[in-house]
N, C-alpha and C positions, 0 to 999 in steps of 0.2 A: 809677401807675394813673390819677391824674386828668388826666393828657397823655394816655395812651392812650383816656381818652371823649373828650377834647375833638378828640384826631383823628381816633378814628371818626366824631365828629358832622359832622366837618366834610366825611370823605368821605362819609356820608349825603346832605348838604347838597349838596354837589356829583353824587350820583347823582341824587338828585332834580330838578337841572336837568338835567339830562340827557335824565332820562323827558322833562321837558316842550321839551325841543328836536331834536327827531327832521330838524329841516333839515341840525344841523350834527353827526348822527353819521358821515356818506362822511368828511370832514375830518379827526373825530376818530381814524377808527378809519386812516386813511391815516396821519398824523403818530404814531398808537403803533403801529403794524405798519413802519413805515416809517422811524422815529427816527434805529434804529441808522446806518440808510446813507445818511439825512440829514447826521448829524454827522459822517459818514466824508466823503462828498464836499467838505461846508464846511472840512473840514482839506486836504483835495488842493489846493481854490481857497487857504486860506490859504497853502500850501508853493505853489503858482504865482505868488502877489504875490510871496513873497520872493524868489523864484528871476527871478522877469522884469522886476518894475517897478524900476526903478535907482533911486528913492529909498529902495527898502524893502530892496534888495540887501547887507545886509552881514552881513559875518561872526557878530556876535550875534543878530540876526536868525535866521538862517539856523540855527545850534546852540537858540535859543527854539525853532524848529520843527523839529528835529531831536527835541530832549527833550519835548514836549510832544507829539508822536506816539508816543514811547516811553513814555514816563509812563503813557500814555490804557491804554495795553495790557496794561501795573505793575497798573495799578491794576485794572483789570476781572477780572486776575488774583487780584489778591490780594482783591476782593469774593467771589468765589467759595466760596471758605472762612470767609469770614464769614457767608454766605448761611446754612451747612448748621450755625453757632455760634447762630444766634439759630432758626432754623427757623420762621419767621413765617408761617403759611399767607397764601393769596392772599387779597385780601376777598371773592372767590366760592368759595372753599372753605370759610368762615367765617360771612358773612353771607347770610342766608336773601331771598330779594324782593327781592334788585338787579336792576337793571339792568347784563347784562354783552355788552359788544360786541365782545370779543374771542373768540378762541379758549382754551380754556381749558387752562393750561398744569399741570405736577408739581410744578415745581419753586421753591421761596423766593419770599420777597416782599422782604424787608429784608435788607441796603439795595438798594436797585433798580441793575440796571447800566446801565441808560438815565440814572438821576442821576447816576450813577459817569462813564460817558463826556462828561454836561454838564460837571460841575464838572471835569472834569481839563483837555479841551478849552478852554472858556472859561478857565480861570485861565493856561494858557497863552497864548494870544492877547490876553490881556490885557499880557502881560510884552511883545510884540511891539508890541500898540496897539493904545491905551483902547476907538478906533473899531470895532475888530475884535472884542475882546475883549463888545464891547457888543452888536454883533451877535447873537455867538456866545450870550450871555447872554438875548436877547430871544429866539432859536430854542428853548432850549433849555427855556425858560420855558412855553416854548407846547406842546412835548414834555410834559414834565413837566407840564402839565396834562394833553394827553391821556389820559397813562396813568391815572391819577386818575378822569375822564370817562368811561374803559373798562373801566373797574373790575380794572383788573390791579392796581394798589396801591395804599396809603395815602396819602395826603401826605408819612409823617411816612419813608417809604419811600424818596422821590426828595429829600426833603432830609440827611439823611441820606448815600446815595451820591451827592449834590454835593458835601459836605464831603468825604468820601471821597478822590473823584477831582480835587477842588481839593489836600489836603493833599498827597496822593503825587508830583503835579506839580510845584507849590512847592518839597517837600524835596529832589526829584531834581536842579533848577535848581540851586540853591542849594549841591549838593553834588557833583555833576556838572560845572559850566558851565567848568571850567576844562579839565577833559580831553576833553570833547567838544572845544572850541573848538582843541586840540591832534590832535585826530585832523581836524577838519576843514581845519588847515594842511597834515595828510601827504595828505589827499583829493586837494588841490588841486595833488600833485606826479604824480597817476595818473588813469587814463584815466576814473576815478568823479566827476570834476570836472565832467563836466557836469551831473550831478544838483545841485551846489551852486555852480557859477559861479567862472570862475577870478578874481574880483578881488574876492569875498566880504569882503575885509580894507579897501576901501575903506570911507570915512564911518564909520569907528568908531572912539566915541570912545574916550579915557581913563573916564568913568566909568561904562560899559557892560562894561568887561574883569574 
């Protein structure tokens, strides 16, 4: 109970700048209306690094973004049913004299699938590079504030589905990475090889396998 004041205060806290910054709601309400297909496009440019830039071109590489696009999708999945477990209304179905800048939706608040797709995304691109990984973390940062800003959820909502959408990534790597890496050798014998580059087995090392 005393987590759940201290994250309402803090979304209060945060609705209240809000009220007083009327320049930067076009922004906000574009980056939370807008998120999902934010972080859908930043994984396309991530799978075109890997696929085109011949440093980043190898076989691990390429199964990292393989499973980390499937993961992203595991996991928004499996939030779903967690949504209708915990049944968290929105902060505008709850709290009376917000400020809300969205469209007002039905359904769940916890955990947020907008955290769910940061935290899966970024922990993936992270296992591919730090650089990437940090990008993906800084976008997603600013995501997950918006939604916050716009009074679609809590804070404690999109931390929550990062962890979420980070663990389901990780454990799929980890448990995955060998048979992916096996089906992207039989890729590489059929005509789907140009989605993953026939020399994918270059620059990779021993302890990547």
């Amino acid at each position: 109970m005393a987590l759940q004041n201290i994250d309402k205060a803090e979304f209060l806290s945060i609705n209240r700048f809000a009220k007083r910054t009327p320049g930067l709601h076009g922004i906000m309400r574009f980056l939370s209306n807008e998120g999902v297909f934010i972080f859908i496009a930043f994984l396309i440019v991530a799978y075109l690094l890997v696929r085109f830039i011949p440093k980043w071109t190898t076989k691990n590489n390429m199964v990292k973004i393989a499973i980390t696009g499937v993961g992203t999708v595991i996991a928004v999945g499996i939030n779903q049913p967690l949504t209708h477990i915990f049944k968290e209304p929105r902060p505008f179905n709850s709290l009376p004299h917000i400020l809300v800048l969205i469209n007002r939706v039905h359904d769940y608040s916890f955990p947020s699938d907008h955290g769910v797709m940061v935290g899966a995304v970024t922990a993936g691109l992270y296992l591919i590079n730090p650089i990437l990984g940090t990008i993906s973390l800084i976008i997603g940062l600013l995501i997950a504030f918006s939604r916050v800003y716009t009074a679609a959820h809590y804070p404690h909502d999109l931390i929550a589905g990062m962890i979420v959408g980070s663990v389901v990534v990780l454990l799929l790597y980890v448990l995955t990475k060998k048979p992916v890496a096996k089906l992207m050798d039989w890729l590489e014998k059929t005509p789907l090889k140009v989605f993953i580059g026939g020399n994918s087995k270059q620059n990779t090392t021993p302890s990547e396998t």
